[in-house]
C-alpha positions as CSV (number, residue, x, y, z in Angstrom):
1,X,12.4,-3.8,30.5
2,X,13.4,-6.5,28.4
3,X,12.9,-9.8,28.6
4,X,15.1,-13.0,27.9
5,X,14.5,-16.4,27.8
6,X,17.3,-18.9,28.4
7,X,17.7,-22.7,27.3
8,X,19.8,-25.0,28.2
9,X,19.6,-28.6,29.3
10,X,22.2,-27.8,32.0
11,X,20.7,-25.8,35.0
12,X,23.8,-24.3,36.5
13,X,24.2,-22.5,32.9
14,X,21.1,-21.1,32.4
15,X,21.3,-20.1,36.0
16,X,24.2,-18.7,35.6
17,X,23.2,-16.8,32.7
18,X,20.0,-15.5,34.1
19,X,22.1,-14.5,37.5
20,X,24.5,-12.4,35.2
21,X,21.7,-10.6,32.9
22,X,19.5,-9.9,36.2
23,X,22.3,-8.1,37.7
24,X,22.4,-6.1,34.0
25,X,18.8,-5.1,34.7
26,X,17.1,-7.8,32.4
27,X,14.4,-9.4,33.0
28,X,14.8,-13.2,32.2
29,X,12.6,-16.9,31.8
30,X,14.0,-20.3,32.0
31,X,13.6,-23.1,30.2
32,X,15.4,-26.7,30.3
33,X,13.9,-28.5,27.6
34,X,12.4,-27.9,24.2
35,X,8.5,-28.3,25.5
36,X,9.3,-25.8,27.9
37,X,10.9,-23.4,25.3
38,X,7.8,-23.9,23.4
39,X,6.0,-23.2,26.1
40,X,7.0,-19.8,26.8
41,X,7.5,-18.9,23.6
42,X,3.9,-19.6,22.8
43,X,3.0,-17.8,26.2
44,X,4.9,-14.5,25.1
45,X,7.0,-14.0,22.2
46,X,10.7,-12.7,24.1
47,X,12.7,-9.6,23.5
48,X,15.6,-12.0,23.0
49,X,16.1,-15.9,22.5
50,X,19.3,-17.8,24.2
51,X,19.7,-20.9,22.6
52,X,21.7,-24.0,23.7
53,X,22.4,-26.4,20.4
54,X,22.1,-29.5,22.1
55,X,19.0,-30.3,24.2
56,X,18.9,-33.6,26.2
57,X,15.3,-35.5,26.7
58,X,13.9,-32.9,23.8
59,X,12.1,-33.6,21.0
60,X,13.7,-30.9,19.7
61,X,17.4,-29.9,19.4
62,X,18.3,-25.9,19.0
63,X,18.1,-25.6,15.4
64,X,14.6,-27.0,15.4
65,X,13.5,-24.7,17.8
66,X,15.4,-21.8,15.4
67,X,13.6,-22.7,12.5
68,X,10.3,-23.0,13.7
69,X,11.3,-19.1,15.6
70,X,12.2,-17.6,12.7
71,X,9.0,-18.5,11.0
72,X,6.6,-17.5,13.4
73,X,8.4,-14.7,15.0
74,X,11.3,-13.5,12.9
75,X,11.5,-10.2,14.9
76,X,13.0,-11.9,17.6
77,X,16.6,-12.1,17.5
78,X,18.1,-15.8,18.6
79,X,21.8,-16.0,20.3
80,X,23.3,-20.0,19.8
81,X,25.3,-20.8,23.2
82,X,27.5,-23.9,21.7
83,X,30.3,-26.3,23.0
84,X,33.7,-27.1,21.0
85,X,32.4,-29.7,19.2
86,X,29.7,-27.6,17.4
87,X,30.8,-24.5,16.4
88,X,29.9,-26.0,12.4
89,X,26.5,-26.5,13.7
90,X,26.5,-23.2,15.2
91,X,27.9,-21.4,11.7
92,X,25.0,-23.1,10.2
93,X,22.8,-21.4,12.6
94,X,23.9,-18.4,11.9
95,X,22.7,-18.9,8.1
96,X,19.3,-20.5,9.6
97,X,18.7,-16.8,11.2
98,X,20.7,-16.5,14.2
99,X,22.0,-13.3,15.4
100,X,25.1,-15.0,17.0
101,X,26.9,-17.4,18.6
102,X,28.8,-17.8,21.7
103,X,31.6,-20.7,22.5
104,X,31.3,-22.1,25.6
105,X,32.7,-22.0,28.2
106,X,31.8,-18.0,27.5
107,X,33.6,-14.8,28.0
108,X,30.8,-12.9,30.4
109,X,31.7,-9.8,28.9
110,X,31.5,-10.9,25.6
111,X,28.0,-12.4,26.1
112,X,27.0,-9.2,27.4
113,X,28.5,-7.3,24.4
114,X,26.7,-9.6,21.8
115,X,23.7,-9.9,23.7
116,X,23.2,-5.9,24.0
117,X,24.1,-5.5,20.5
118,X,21.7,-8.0,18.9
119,X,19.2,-6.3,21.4
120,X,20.1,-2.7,19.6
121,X,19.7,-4.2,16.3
122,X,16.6,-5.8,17.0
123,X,15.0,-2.6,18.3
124,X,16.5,-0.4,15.6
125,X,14.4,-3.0,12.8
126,X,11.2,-2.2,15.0
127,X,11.4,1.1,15.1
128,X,12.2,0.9,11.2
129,X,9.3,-1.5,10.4
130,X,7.4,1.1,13.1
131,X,8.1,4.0,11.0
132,X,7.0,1.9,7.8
133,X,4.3,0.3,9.3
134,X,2.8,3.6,10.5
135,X,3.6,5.6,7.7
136,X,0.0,7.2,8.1
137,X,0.6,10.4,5.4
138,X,0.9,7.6,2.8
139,X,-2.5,6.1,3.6
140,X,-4.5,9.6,3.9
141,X,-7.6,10.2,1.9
142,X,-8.6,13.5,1.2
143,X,-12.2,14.2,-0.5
144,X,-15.5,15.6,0.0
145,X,-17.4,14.7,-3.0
146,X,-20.2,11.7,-2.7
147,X,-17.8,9.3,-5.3
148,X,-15.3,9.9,-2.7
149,X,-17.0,9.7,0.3
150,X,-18.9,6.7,-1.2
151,X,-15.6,4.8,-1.4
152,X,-14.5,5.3,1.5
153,X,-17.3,3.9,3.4
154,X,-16.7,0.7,0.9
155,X,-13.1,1.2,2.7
156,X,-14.0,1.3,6.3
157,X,-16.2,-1.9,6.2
158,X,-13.2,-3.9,4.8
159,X,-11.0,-2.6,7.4
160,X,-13.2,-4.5,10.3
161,X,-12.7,-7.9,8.1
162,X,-9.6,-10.0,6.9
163,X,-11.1,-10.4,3.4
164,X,-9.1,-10.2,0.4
165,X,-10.1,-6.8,-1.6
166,X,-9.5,-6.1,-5.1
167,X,-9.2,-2.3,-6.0
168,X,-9.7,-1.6,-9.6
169,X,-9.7,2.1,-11.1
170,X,-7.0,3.4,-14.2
171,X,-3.7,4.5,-13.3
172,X,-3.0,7.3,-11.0
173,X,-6.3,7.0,-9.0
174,X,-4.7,6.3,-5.6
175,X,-5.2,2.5,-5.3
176,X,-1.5,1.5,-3.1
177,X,-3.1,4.8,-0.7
178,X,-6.5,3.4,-0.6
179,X,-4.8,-0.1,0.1
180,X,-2.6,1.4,2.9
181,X,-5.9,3.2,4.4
182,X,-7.4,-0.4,5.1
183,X,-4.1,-1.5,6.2
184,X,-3.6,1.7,8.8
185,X,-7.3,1.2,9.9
186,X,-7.3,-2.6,10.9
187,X,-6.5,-4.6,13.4
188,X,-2.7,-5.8,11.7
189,X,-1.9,-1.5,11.4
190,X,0.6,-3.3,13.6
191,X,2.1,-6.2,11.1
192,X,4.0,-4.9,7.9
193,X,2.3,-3.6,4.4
194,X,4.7,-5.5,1.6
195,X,4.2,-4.2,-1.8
196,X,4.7,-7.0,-4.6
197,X,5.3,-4.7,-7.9
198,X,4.1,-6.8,-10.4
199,X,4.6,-5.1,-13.4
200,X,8.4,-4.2,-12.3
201,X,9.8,-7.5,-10.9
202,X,11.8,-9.7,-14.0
203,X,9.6,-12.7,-14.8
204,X,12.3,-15.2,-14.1
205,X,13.2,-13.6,-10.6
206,X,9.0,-13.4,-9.6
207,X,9.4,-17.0,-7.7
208,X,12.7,-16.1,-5.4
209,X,11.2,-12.5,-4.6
210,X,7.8,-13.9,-3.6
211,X,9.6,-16.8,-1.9
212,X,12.9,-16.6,-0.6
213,X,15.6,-18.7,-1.4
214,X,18.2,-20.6,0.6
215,X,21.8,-20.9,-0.4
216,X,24.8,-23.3,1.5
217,X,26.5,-19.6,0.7
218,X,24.0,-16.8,2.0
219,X,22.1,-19.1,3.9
220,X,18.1,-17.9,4.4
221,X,16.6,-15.1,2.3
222,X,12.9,-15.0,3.4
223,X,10.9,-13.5,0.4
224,X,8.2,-10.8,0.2
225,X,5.6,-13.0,1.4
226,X,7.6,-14.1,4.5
227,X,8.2,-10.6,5.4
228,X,4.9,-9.9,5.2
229,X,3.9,-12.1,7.9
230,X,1.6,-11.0,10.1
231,X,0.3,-7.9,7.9
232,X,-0.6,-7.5,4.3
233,X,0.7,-8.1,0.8
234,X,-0.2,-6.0,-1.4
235,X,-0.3,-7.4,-5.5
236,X,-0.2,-3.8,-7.2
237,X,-1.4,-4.7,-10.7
238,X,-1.6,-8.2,-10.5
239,X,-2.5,-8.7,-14.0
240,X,0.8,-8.4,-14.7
241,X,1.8,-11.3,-12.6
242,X,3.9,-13.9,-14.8
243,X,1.6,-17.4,-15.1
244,X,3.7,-19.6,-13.3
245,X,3.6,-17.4,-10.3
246,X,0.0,-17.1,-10.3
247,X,-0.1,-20.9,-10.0
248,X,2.0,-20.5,-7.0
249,X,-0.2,-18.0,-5.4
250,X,-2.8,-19.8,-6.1
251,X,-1.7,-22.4,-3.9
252,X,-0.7,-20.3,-0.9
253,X,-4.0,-18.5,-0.8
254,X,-5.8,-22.1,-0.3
255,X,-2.8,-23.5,2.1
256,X,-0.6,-20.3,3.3
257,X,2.0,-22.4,3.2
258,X,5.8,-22.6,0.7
259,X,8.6,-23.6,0.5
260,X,11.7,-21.4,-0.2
261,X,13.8,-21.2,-3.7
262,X,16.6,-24.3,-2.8
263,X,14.9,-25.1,0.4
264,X,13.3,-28.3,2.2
265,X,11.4,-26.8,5.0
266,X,7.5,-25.5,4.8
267,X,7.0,-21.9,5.7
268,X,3.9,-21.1,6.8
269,X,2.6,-17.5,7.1
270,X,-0.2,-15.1,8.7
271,X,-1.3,-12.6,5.4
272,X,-4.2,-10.7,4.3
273,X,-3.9,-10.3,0.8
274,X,-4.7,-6.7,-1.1
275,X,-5.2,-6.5,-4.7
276,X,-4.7,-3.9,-7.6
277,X,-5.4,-3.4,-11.2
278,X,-6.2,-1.3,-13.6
279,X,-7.3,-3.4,-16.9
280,X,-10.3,-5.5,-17.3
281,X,-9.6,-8.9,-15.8
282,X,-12.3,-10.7,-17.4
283,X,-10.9,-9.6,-20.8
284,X,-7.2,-11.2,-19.1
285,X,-8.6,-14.2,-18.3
286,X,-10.7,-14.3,-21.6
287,X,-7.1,-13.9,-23.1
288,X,-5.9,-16.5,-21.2
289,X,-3.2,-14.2,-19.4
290,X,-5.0,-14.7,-16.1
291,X,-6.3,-17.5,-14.5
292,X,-9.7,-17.3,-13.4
293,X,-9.6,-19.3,-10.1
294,X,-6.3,-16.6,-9.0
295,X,-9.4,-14.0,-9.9
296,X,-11.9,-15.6,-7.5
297,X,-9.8,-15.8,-4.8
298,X,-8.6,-12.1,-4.9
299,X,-11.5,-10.7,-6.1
300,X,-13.6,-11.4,-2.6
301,X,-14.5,-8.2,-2.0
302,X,-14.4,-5.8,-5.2
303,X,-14.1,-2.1,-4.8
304,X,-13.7,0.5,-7.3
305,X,-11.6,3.6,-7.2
306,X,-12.7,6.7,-8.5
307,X,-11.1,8.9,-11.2
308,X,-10.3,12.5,-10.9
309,X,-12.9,13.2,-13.6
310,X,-15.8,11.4,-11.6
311,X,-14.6,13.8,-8.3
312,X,-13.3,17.2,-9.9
313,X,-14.9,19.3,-7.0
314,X,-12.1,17.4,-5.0
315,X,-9.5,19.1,-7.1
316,X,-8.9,22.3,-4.9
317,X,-8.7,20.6,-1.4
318,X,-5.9,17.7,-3.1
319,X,-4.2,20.4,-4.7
320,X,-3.9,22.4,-0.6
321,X,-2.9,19.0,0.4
322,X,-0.2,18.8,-1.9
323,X,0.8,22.2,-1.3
324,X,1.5,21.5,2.4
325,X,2.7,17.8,1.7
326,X,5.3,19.6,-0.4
327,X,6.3,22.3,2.1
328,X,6.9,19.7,4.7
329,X,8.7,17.5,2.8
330,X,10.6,19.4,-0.1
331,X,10.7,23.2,1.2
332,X,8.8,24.6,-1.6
333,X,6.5,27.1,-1.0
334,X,3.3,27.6,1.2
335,X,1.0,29.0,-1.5
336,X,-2.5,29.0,-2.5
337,X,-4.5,28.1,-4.9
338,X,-6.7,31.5,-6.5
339,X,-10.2,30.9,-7.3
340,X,-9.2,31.4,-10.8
341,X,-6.6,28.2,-11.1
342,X,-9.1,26.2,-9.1
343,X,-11.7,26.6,-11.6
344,X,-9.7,26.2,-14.3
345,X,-7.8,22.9,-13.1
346,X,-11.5,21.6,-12.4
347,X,-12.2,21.5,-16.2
348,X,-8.9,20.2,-17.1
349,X,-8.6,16.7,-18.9
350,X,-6.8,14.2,-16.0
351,X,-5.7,11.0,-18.1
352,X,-3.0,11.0,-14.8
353,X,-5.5,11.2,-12.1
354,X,-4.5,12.3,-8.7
355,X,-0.8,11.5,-9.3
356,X,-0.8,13.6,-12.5
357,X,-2.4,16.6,-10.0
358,X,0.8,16.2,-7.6
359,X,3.0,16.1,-10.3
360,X,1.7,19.5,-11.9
361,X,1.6,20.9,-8.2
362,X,5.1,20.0,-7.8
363,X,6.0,21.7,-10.9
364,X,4.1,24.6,-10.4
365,X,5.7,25.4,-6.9
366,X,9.4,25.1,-8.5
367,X,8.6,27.0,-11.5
368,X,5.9,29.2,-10.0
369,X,6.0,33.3,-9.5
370,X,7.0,33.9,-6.0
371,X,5.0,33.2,-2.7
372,X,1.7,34.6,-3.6
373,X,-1.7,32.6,-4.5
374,X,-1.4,30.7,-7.8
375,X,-2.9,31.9,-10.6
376,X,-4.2,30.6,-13.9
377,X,-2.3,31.6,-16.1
378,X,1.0,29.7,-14.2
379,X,-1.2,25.9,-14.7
380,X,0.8,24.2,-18.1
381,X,-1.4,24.1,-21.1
382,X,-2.3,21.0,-22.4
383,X,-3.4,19.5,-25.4
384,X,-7.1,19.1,-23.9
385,X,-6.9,22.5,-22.8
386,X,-5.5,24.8,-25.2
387,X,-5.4,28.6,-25.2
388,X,-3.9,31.1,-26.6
389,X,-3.9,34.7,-24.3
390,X,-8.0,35.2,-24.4
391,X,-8.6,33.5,-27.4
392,X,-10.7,29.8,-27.3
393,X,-8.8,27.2,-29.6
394,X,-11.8,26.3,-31.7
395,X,-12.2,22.3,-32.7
396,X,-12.4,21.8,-36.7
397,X,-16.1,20.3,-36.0
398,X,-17.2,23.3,-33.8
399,X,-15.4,25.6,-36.1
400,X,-17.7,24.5,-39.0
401,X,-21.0,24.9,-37.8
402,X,-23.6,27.5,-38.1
403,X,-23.5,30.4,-35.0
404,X,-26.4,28.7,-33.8
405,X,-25.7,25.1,-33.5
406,X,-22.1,25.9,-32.9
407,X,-23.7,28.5,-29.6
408,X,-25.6,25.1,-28.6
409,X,-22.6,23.2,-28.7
410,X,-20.6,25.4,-26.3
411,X,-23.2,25.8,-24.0
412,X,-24.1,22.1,-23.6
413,X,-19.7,21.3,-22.7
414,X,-19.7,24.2,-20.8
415,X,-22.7,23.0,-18.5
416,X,-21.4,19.9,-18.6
417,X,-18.4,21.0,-17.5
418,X,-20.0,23.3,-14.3
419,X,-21.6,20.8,-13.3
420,X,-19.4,18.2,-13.4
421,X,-17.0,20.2,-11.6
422,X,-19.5,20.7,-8.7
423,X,-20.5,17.4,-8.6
424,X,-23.6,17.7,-10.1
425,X,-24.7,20.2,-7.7
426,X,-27.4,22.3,-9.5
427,X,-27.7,25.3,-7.0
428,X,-23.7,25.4,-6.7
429,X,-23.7,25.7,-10.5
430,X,-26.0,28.0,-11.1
431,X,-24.4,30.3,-8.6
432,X,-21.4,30.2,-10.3
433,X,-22.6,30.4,-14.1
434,X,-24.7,33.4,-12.6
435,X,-28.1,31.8,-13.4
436,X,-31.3,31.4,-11.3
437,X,-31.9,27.6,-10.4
438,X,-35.1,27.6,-12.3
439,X,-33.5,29.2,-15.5
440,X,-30.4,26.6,-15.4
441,X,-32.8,23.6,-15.0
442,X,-34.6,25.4,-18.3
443,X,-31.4,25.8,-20.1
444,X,-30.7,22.3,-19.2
445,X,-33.6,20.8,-20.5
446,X,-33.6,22.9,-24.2
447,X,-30.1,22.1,-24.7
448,X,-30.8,18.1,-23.9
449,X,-29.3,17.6,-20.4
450,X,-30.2,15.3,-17.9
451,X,-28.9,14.6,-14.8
452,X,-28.3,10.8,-13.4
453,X,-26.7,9.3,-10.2
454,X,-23.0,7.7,-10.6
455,X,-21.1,6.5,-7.5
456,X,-23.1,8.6,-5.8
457,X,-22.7,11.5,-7.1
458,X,-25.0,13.5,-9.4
459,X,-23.4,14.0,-12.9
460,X,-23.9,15.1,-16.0
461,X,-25.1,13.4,-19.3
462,X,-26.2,14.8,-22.5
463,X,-29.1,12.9,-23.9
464,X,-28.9,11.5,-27.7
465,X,-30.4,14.0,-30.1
466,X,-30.7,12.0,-33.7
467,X,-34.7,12.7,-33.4
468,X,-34.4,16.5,-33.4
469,X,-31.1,16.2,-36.2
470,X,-33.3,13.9,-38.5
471,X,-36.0,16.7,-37.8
C-alpha cells in the first residue's frame, strides 16, 4: 500500500487531502510544519511527497524542503500544491525536481490523476533501476582454477566492507564483472552501480558528467555521482581521467560533497567508490599524468585480476557459459565444446582475455557447422597459432637448429603448454601427455623445468640454461 505524506500549514487542506486519498485506498501522514516534514521524512522515506510552497512558523519554506529531498532521496517523487500568486515559484520547482504542481483551489480529480501518474512513473524508475541494480548475469564469475578461486576470496572479503578497491589486470580480464560481483554481494546490492567511462567521456565534458549542471533552461541535471547515491561508482580505467577532474575527485572522496556545473547549492552524497585500470599507475604518476594522492585514496584495497593465460584450465567451462549466455540471449545454438577444440583453445595465445573468448564464441556459433559439438578445426587461426591442415608452422629460430636441440625445444613449450593448461597439475598432465607421473617429473627435470606457485596456482617456468650452452 502506498504511502503519502501531506504538508501544508493549513489543516483543513491537508485534511482534506488525506480524506480524499484514504477513500482512494492510500495510506497517508500529516505534517503542518517543516520540522514535522523533516520528521517523517527522516522516520521513513514516503512513496510520495505533497508539498505546500508556503509554510508559516517554518524554518523552511517548500522549496527548501525539495531541495534537501531530492538530494537525499531523489526516488521520491514530490507534487507542489501552490496558490495564485506562486505558480512562478511553483514552475521553478518543477526545474528544482518536482514531479508537478497543482493550483489551488484544486480540481480533486485532477490531483488524483497527477498524483497516480507520478506514482506510476516513480515505480516504473524502481523497477528499471531494479532490473539494473540486480542485473546479477553481469556480475557472475565462472572458474575453478586456484588464480581464480584465489581472487575471488580477495572478492568476498571486500564485499563485507565499504572500502574503496582498485582492480588492476590488462584489458579483457573481467574487471567492470568482478566490480559488479562486490556490488551484487554487499550490503548496497540495493543502491545503483554507475559506471564513469573514463577513457570514453570528452575531456571538457568530464566535470558536468561527474557533476551535474543546472540551467534557468533545463533546470537540475544531477550527474553520475548524484545518481549513484546510495550505491557505487565505478572509475573503469581511471588513468585515463583528465587532471582537472582528478582534483575534483580528490576532494569529494575526503568531503563527499559538490557542487553542480552553474549551481549554488552543496550536494552531498552516500558512494562507495570502485576502481579499474589496466596500466601501471606508479609509472602515471611517475609521468605526472596521475596524481599520487587520487592513487592513495583509491587504491585502499588493491586486488589483481587474473589473465586468461594464468587460468587456461578455465577456458572450457567460460566457453559452456558463453554458449548458454548466447542461447538465452541471441538464439544461437546450444552446442558443445569437443575435447578436441577445448584443448586446442587452451594453448591458444589470449592478448583479449575473457572478452576475446566470447567474442570467438560468438563467432563461432554464427559461422559454425550445424548443431553438433564444436570442433577444432571451426576455432579461427591466429597468428600465435598457425597451422596449415596437419602440418606445424615451424619458427625461423626452431627451424634452424639441429634435430636434437630443435626435439628439446618442442618438448620444453609443449610441457609448458600441458601444464599450463591444467594449471600446473602434474598428475592431470601426465594423463593427458600419456606419461607416468614419475617419467613426466624426469622429463621435466632433463629438459630444465621447474614448477613454482603464482596466484595460487602451480605453473610452469623453464629455468635459465646459459651453464649447459657455454658447456
Amino acid at each position: 500500500m502506498s504511502d503519502i505524506l501531506i504538508v501544508d500549514d493549513e489543516k483543513d487542506i491537508r485534511e482534506l487531502i488525506s480524506d480524499i486519498l484514504q477513500d482512494e485506498g492510500f495510506t497517508t501522514r500529516l505534517a503542518g510544519t517543516s520540522d514535522q516534514a523533516m520528521s517523517e521524512i527522516n522516520r521513513e522515506p514516503p512513496s510520495l511527497l505533497i508539498l505546500d510552497i508556503w509554510l508559516k512558523d517554518s524554518k523552511m519554506d517548500g522549496i527548501d524542503i525539495l531541495k534537501t529531498v531530492k538530494r537525499d532521496n531523489p526516488d521520491v517523487p514530490v507534487v507542489i500544491i501552490s496558490g495564485h500568486g506562486n505558480i512562478e515559484i511553483a514552475v521553478a520547482a518543477i526545474k528544482q525536481g518536482a514531479y508537478d504542481f497543482i493550483e489551488k483551489p484544486f480540481n480533486i480529480d485532477q490531483l488524483l490523476v497527477v498524483i497516480r501518474r507520478a506514482m506510476e512513473t516513480a515505480r516504473l524508475r524502481r523497477e528499471n533501476q531494479l532490473l539494473r541494480r540486480n542485473d546479477f548475469q553481469n556480475a557472475e564469475m565462472i572458474g575453478n582454477s586456484a588464480s581464480f578461486r584465489a581472487m575471488i576470496g580477495q572478492l568476498e572479503k571486500v564485499t563485507k566492507s565499504n572500502g574503496r578497491v582498485m582492480l588492476s589486470g590488462p584489458s579483457g580480464v573481467g574487471k567492470e564483472v568482478a566490480a559488479r560481483y562486490i556490488h551484487a554481494h554487499s550490503n548496497r546490492s540495493d543502491g545503483p552501480f554507475v559506471t564513469v567511462g573514463c577513457a570514453t567521456i570528452e575531456p571538457e565534458r568530464m566535470e558536468e558528467v561527474l557533476f551535474g549542471r543546472e540551467t534557468p533552461e533545463r533546470g537540475v541535471e544531477p550527474g553520475l555521482l548524484e545518481q549513484a547515491h546510495g550505491g557505487v561508482i565505478y572509475f573503469d580505467e581511471v588513468a585515463d581521467m583528465p587532471p582537472g577532474s582528478q582534483s575534483k575527485i580528490l576532494r569529494v572522496l575526503v568531503d563527499p560533497q559538490f557542487q553542480r556545473v552553474g549551481g549554488a547549492d552543496k550536494v552531498r552524497v552516500d558512494l562507495r567508490v570502485i576502481s579499474s585500470t589496466s596500466r601501471d599507475l606508479d609509472s602515471e604518476i611517475n609521468a605526472g599524468r596521475f596524481r599520487q594522492e587520487l592513487y592513495h585514496r583509491l587504491n585502499v584495497v588493491p586486488i589483481a585480476v587474473p589473465s586468461l593465460e594464468e587460468r587456461r584450465e578455465d577456458i572450457p567451462v567460460l566457453a559452456a557459459y558463453f554458449i548458454e549466455n548466447l542461447n538465452k540471449s541471441q538464439g544461437l545454438p546450444q552446442r558443445i565444446l569437443s575435447e578436441d577444440a577445448a584443448a586446442l583453445m587452451q594453448t591458444m595465445v589470449w592478448p583479449g582475455n575473457v572478452r576475446q573468448l566470447r567474442n570467438l564464441i560468438e563467432r563461432v556459433l554464427i559461422l559454425g557447422e550445424g548443431s553438433g559439438p564444436i570442433e577444432a578445426r571451426e576455432l579461427p587461426a591466429s597468428e600465435e597459432n598457425t597451422a596449415e591442415e596437419d602440418r606445424v608452422v615451424l619458427t625461423g629460430s626452431l627451424a634452424t637448429l639441429p634435430l636434437r636441440e630443435a626435439r628439446e625445444v618442442f618438448e620444453r613449450e609443449y610441457l609448458l603448454t600441458q601444464i599450463n593448461r591444467f594449471g600446473g597439475n602434474i598428475s592431470r598432465t601426465a594423463n593427458f601427455v600419456g606419461m607416468e607421473r614419475s617419467a613426466l617429473h624426469r622429463k621435466l627435470k632433463s629438459l630444465g623445468v621447474v614448477t613454482t606457485s603464482k596466484s595460487g596456482a602451480r605453473v610452469a617456468r623453464v629455468e635459465k640454461m646459459e651453464e649447459e650452452e657455454t658447456e
